[in-house]
N, C-alpha and C positions, 0 to 999 in steps of 0.2 A: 492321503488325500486332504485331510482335516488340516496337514502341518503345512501343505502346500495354499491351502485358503488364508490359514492365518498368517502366513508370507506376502502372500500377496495384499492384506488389509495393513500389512506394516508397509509396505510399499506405498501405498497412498502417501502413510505420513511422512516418509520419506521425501518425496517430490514434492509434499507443500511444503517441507520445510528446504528445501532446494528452493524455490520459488522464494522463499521469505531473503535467503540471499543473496538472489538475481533484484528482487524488488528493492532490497538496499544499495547493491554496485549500481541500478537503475539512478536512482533518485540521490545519490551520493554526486555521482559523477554528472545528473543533471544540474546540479548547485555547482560542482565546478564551472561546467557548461555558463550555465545562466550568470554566474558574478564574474569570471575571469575572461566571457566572451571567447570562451574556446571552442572552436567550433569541431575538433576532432573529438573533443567531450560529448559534442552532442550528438554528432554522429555513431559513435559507439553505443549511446544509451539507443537510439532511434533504429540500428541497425539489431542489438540487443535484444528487445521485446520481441521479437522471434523465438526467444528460447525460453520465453516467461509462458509466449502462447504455446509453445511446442507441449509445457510440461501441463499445460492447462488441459489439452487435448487430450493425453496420455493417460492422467486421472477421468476425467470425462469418457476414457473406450474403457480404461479398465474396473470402474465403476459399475457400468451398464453389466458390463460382461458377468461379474461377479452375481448384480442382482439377477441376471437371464439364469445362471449357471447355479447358482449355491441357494437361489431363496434367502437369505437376511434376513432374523429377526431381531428385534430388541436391541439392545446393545449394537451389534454388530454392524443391523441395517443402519444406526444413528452414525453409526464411524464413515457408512460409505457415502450417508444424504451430506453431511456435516461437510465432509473432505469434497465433494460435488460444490458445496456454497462459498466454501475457504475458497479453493481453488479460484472459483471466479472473484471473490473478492480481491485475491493475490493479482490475478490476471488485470484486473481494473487500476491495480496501485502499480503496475506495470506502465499501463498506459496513461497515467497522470504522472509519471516522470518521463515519457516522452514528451507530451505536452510542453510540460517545462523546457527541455532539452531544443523544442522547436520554437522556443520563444528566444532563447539564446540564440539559434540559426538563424532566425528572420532577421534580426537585430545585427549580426555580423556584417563588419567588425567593430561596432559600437557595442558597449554595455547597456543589456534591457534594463538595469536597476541605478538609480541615481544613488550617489556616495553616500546621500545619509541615511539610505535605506539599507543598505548592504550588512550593517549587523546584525539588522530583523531578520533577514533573508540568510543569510546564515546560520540564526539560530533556527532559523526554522527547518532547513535541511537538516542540523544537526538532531531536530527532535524527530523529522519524518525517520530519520537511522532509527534513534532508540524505539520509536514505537513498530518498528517492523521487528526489530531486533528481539522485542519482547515476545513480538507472536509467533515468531519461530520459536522461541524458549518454552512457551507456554504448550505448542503442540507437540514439542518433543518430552514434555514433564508429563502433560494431561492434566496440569493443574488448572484447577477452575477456581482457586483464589487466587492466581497468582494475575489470572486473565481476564478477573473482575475490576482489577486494577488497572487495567487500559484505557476506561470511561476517564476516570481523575488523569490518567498519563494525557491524555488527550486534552483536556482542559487547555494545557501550558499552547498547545496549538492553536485551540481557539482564540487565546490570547494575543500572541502574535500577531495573527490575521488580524485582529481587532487594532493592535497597534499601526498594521499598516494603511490601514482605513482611516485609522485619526490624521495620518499623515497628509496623504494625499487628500484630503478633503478639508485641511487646514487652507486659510485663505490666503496662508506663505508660499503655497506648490506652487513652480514655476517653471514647470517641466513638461505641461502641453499634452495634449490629447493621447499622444501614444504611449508616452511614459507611462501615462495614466491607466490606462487601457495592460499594456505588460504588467506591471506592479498590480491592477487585480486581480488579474487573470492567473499572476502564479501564485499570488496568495492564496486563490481558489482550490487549484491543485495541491497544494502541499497540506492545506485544510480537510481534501476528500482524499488525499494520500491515510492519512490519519482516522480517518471516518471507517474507512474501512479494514484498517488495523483492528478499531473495536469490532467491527463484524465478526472476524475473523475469530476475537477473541469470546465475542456471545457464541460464538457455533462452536467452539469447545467446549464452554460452560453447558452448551446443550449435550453436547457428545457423552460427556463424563458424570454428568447429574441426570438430565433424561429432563430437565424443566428448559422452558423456555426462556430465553430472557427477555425482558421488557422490550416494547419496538420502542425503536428509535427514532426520534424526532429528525434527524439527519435524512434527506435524500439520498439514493443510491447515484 
């Protein structure tokens, strides 16, 4: 009975870390989407978050179930509240690479991002990768130093965004209302892509130590 509970609590972390690499094929293939104006890019991410939510749901019934069914204490109940707040966090970095992925849509067959922009926006997909990349590594380790390291990972994003703001609000932009408008907006999302990487990675640092981490200044 005991080997069958603790099966099922490894199951949890199984499907968040499923989740960590739907939420990268997600936001991978939304940056193809959004710079190469492909619009079967975007549809796959948009059609995709189906199975971000499916898994989100699945932790969410078997969650409850466990607490109705086994009682949780200590340790155990922190793996099941923890893997409850990942999941949505997961669920949410799902839904900020469709975002993206609809900004590419709306915009077809034009490009939402002006040429000089498109290295930012680049790099900035490439960092939403490595910071989801970490939080799947970090819940399949349990390391809680390796997941305190996300805040500083995340920095590099905040930066970006900051670069794309110097841009567009230089009194050189010549790209008009909407540009304007797409170029915040995904800057937006790839920023709370990221935000919620570090969630992901304080609600391990919770799981594994039993302390809380600092709130964060970031909106959810």
């Amino acid at each position: 009975m005991r080997d069958s509970y603790h099966e099922e609590l490894e199951a949890l972390s199984e499907r968040l870390v499923e989740m960590t690499r739907q939420a990268r094929h997600g936001v991978a293939r939304a940056t193809t989407a959004l710079l190469d104006s492909d619009l079967n890019a975007a549809q796959e991410v948009i059609s995709g978050d189906e199975e971000i939510n499916r898994l989100d749901d699945e932790i969410e019934a078997s969650a409850f179930d466990l607490m109705a069914r086994q009682q949780p204490v200590a340790r155990d109940l922190r793996i099941i509240i923890t893997s409850l707040h990942m999941a949505g966090d997961l669920e949410r970095m799902g839904d900020h690479a469709v975002h993206i992925a609809k900004i590419a849509r709306r915009r077809h067959p034009d490009s939402a991002i002006p040429a000089e922009l498109r290295s930012i926006v680049l790099e900035m997909g490439h960092q939403a990768e490595l910071l989801v990349i970490k939080a799947g590594e970090v819940i399949t380790e349990g390391d809680a130093a390796k997941a305190r390291e996300l805040d500083t990972d995340d920095d590099q994003m905040d930066r970006l965004r900051r670069r794309l703001l110097t841009r567009i609000l230089d009194p050189s932009w010549q790209h008009g209302v909407e540009a304007t408008m797409d170029v915040t907006l995904a800057g937006r999302f790839y920023e709370r892509f990221g935000d919620h990487a570090v969630h992901v990675a304080d609600n391990l640092v919770y799981m594994v130590t039993g302390e809380k981490p600092e709130e964060s200044e970031n909106e959810v």
